[in-house]
N, C-alpha and C positions, 0 to 999 in steps of 0.2 A: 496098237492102232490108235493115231492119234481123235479126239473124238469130235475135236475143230472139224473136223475134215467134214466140207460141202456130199450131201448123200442127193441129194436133188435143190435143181434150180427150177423156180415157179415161172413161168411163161410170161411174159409182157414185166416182168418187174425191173424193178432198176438193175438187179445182180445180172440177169440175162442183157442187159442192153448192153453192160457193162462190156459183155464177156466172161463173165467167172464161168468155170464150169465144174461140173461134178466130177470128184475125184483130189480136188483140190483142199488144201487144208488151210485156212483163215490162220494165221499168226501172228499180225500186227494190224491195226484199225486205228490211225495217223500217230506212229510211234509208239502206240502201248500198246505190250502184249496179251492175247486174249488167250486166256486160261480158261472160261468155262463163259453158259451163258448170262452171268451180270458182268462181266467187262464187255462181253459184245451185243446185248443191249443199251449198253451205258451210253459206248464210244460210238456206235451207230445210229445215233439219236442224230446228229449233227449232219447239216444238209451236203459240207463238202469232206468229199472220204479218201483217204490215201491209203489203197486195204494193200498188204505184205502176202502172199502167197507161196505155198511151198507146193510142186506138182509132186506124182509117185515117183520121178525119175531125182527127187531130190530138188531140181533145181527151182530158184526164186525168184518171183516176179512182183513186180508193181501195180496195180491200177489205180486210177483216179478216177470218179464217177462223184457226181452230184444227183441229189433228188431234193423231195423236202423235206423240209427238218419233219423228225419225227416217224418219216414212213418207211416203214418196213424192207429190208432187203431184198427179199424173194427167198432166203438160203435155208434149206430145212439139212439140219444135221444127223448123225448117227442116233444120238440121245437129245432129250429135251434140253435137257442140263449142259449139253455139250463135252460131259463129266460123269462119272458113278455116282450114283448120289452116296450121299455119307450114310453110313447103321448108326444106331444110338447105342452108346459106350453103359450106358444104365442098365441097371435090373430092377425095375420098380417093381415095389410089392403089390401094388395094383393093377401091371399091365396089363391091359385083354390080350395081345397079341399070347402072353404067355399061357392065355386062358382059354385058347383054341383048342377043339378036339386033333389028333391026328388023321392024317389021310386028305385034308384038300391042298390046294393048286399050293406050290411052293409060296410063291407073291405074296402070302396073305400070311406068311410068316416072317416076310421082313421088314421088322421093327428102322422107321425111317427119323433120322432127324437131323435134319439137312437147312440151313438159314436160307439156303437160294429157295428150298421150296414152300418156306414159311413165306418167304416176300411173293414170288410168285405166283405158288399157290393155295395160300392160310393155310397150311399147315404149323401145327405147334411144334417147338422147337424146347430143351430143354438148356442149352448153353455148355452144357458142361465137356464137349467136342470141337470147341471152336479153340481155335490156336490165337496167339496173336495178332498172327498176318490178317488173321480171318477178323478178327474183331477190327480191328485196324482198316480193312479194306472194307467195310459194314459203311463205315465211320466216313470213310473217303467215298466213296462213290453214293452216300446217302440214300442209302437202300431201307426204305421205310414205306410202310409201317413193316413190322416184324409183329409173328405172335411167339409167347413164351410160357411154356407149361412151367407155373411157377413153385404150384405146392405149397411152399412153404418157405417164407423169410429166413429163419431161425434156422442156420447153416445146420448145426445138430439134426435138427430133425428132416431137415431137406435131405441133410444124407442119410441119415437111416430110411426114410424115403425112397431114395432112388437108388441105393446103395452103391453109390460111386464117391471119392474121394474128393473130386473137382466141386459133388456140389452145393456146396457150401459156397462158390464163387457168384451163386448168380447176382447178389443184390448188388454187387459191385463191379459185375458189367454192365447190367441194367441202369445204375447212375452215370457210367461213363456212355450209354447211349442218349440216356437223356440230355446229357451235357451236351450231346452233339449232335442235338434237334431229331434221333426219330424217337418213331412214335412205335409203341407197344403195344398190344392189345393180352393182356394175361388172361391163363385158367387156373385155378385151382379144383384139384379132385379132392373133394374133400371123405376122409375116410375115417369114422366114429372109433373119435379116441385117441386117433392120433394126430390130424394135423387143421381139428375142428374146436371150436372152445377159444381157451386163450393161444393155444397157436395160431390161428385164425385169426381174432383180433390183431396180433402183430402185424401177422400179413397184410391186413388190408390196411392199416396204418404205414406201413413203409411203402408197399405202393403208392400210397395216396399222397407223401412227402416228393416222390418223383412227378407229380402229375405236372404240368399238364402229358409227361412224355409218356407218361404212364395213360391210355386213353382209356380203356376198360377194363374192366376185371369180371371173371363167370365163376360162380361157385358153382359146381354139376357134384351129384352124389356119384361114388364110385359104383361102377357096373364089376356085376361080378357071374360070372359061369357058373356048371354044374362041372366043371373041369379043373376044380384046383387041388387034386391030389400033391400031395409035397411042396406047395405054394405056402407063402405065410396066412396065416390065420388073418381073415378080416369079418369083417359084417355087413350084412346090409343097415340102412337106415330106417329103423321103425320114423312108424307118424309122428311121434312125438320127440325124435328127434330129428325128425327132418323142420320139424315146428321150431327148435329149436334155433337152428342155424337161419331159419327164414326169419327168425325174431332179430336175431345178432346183425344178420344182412342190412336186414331193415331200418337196424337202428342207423349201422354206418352209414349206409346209404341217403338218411336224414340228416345226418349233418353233416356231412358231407356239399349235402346240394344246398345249405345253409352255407356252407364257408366257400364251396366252389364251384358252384352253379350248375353241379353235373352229380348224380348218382355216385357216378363211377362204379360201384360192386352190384351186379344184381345175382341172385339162384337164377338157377333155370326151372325149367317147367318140371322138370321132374319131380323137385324138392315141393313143389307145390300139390301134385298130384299124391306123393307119398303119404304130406299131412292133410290132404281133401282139405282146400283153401282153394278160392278161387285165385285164377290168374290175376295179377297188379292189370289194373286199365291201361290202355294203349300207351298215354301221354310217358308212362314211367320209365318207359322201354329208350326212350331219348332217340330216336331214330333205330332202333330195332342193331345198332351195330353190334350186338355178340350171339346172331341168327345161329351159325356154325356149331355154337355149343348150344343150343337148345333154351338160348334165353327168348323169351317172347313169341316164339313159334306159332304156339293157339291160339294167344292173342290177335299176332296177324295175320293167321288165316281165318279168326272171327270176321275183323276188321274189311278184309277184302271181301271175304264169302257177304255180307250185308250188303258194303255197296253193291256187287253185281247183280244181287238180288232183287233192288229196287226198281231194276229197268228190266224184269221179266214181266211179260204182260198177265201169263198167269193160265193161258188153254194151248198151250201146248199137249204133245202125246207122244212124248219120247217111249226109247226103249226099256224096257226093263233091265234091273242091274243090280249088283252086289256089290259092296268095300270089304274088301278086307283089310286089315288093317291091326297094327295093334295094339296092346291092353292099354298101353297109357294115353292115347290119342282115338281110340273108339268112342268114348262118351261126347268128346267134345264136338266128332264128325256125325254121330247117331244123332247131335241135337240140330247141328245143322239140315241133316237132310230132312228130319221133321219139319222145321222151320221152310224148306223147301217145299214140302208137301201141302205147308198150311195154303201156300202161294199158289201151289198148282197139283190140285187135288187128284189130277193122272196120273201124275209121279210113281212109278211103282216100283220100289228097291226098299235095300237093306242091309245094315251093316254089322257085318261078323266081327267077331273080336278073337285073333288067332293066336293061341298060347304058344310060346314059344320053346316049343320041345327040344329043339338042339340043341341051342347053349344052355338052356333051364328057363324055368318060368320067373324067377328073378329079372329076366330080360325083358323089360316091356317094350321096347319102342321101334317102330313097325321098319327101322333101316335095317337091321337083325333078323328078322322073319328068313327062312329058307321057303325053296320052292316044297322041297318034301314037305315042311307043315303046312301049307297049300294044300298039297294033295290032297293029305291024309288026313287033316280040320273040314275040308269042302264036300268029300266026294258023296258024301250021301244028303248035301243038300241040295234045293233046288235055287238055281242061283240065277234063273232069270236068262238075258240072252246077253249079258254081259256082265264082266267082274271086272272090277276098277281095285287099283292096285298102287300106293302111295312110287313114284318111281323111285324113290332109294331104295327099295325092296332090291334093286336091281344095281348091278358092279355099275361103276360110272362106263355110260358111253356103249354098255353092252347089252346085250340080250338074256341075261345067265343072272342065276342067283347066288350068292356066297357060296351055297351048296354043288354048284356048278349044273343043278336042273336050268334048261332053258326056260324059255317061253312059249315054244310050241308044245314043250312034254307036258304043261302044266294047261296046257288048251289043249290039247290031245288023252288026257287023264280027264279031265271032267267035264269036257264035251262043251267051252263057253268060249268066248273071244275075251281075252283078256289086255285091259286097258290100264297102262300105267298112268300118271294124272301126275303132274307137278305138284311142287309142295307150294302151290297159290289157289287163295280162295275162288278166284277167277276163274282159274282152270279146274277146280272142283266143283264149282256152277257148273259148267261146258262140259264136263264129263256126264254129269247128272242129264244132264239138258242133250246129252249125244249131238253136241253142238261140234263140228269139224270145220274150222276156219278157211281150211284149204279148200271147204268143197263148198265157202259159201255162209257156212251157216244151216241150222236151221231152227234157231228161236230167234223170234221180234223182240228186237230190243224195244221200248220206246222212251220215249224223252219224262224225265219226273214236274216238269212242268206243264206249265199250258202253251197255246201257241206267241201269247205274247211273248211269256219270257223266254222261248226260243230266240225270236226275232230280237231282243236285246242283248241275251247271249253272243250272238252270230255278230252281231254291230260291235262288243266288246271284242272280239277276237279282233274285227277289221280294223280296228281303234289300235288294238294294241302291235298288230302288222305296219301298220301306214307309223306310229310310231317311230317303229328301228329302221325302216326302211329308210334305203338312200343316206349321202357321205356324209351325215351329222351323228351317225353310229357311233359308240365310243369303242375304239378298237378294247380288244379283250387283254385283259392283264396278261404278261410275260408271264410263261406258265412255269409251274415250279418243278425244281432237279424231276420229281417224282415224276413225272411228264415223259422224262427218259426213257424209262423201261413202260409207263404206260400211257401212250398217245389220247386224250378223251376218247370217248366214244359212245355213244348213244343208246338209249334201254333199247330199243330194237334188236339194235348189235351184239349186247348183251345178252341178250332174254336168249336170241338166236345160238347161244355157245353148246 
């Protein structure tokens, strides 16, 4: 079954005005044929459409339909992809995937690495599965930014690394992207003794020869289970060597923003926690773009958890509650909610720190927790009339934990309403604060000034309205290929996904 094929058409949209109907299979979008979803993102971008169709009985038809540039068809497919996604041809000696116990849901044992769902959906990618068509049509339809789990420079070690043959190729695709304007965003895992030290130095020196295409780089310490029976031999990283690599990082990273006005390398927060260092200040994090891997995470939910703190009045009397949460991000929430407390002395909660017994306690960081350590860490405390719960605790988009416990069995075990919170300071004020936007609210914000500087404020904004208003606007720049597959869109829109 072809996987083009229309599975439903959206109500009011252009594909429905058109005509398209379900059952039909997309095969050309003005003369090129569509293979999967980055050709018919690409080619559907463009406001006049000449789509090719094939119905079940074989035969082919035409349409022509106009909308605007940019907006969406209406047509939801069989798969996202339009396509299988691709498996990773690799066996890294660090995968978690291989580092899973036996016995859960199939899904969470396939190992994905696929370029359409690095652009789509940041996921990492390792290169060494792509053909040349595929490199090639990267290259052509400028499908950017991509992320690239890099490892390691030094072809040798990359392959003993991942132990595939190909990859040894990456730095030499990697230059032929740069050449052809996208943009990268790299990881490296770094694992003591093998691809940390002067392997490492290289790495981040040959990335940094690609930059600007090369746009950032995450060093993350390898995660490692209580499940690697017949695995290779690795380690975790003591304090003093994770001290180490944050020393190396640090340096690059210094002159670096000396010769090129950007960082580019940062650790992540973990490397920081291992050697008990505080987190780098805000400004370091350069817009926080390597969130994904765990660079600057504390930092910006310090950042945010303050400002929203500033416009609590301070006599409120919410409900009482618990976090749970885990080992490596408990200190930094325990000192927030004190800081809460100082502000608003009814406050009454407290945060658990829940080891994590599945994978092992190696594991600290609280998207890893299962419902069962929930249970079986809670059920004999008193946890107040609500437990607040980091939401990646939970599979994206669902109600179930890695473990496949729900959400009601882990409120039905210990007897509390449990509240998942976003990973923003904001929404971890409002958790605290049993603040529920949909029904209102219910803490007073109030303004940090006095009533003048309201009334100047409110005059800036009018200032800066009557401004762009009316035909002396300057129309907005031609927006770039990237535009194609993603239309702007608005933090609202966003935040809403």
């Amino acid at each position: 079954m072809s996987l083009t094929k229309i599975r439903t058409v959206d109500p009011g949209s252009p594909a429905q005005r058109a005509g398209l109907r379900p059952g039909e299979t997309v095969i050309q979008v003005n003369g090129h044929t569509i293979v999967d979803v980055l050709d018919y993102k690409f080619y559907t971008y463009d406001a006049r459409l000449e789509l090719g169709l094939r119905d079940g009985d074989g035969s082919v038809r035409t349409v022509v339909l106009e909308k605007a540039e940019g907006e969406d068809l209406g047509l939801n497919f069989e798969t996202y992809l339009m396509d299988k996604a691709r498996s990773c041809a690799n066996n890294c000696v660090f995968c978690f995937v291989d580092q899973m116990p036996p016995g859960m849901r199939e899904t969470l044992y396939f190992k994905d690495d696929d370029a359409r769902l690095s652009f789509l959906m940041g996921n990492y990618i390792t290169l060494t599965n792509l053909s040349e068509r595929e490199i090639q049509r990267i290259m052509d339809l400028r499908v950017s930014p991509i992320n690239v789990s890099v490892q390691a420079t030094d072809p040798e070690v990359r392959r003993m690394l991942l132990k595939n043959r190909r990859a040894g190729e990456c730095l030499d695709i990697m230059r032929r992207f740069a050449a052809a304007g996208i943009t990268m965003n790299c990881q490296v895992v770094a694992c003591p003794g093998l691809n940390d030290g002067p392997v490492l130095q290289r790495t981040m020196e040959d990335l940094a020869e690609l930059w600007p295409g090369v746009n950032s780089v995450a060093v993350v310490p390898v995660g490692l289970t209580k499940f690697r029976e017949g695995l290779c031999h690795l380690e975790s990283y003591t304090p003093e060597g994770a001290a180490a690599v944050i020393d190396q990082v640090e340096a690059f990273a210094a002159r670096s923003l000396r010769e090129r006005g950007t960082r580019l390398v940062w650790c992540s927060d973990e490397f920081y926690l291992e050697a008990d260092r505080p987190q780098p200040e805000e400004e370091t994090f350069e817009g926080f773009g390597q969130l994904e891997n765990g660079v600057g995470m504390l930092r910006l939910l310090e950042s945010e958890f303050h400002s929203a703190l500033l416009s609590v009045e301070g006599d409120e009397e919410p409900t009482s509650f618990t976090i749970a949460t885990g080992v490596a991000a408990a200190p930094t929430i325990a000192k927030l909610v004190e800081e809460a407390k100082a502000k608003c002395p009814a406050l009454k909660g407290e945060v658990v720190t829940i080891a994590n017994h599945f994978f092992g306690e190696t594991i600290t960081v609280a998207g890893l927790i299962t419902g069962r350590d929930l249970i079986d860490q809670l059920r004999e405390r008193e946890l107040g009339e609500r437990l607040l719960i980091p939401v990646n605790m939970l599979r994206h988009e669902e109600n179930v934990f890695l473990d496949d416990v729900t959400i009601e069995q882990v409120e039905d075990a210990l007897g509390v309403t449990l509240v998942p919170v976003e990973q923003d300071g904001g929404a971890l004020l409002d958790a605290l604060f049993d603040v529920d936007w949909d029904d209102g609210g219910t803490v007073e914000w109030v303004p940090c000034g006095d009533e003048d500087d309201e009334d100047d404020e409110d005059e800036a904004w009018d200032d800066a309205y009557e401004e762009y208003d009316g035909e002396e606007r300057e129309e907005p720049a031609p927006a770039e290929e990237y535009y194609r597959y993603n239309p702007p869109r608005g933090r609202a829109e966003r935040e809403g996904e």
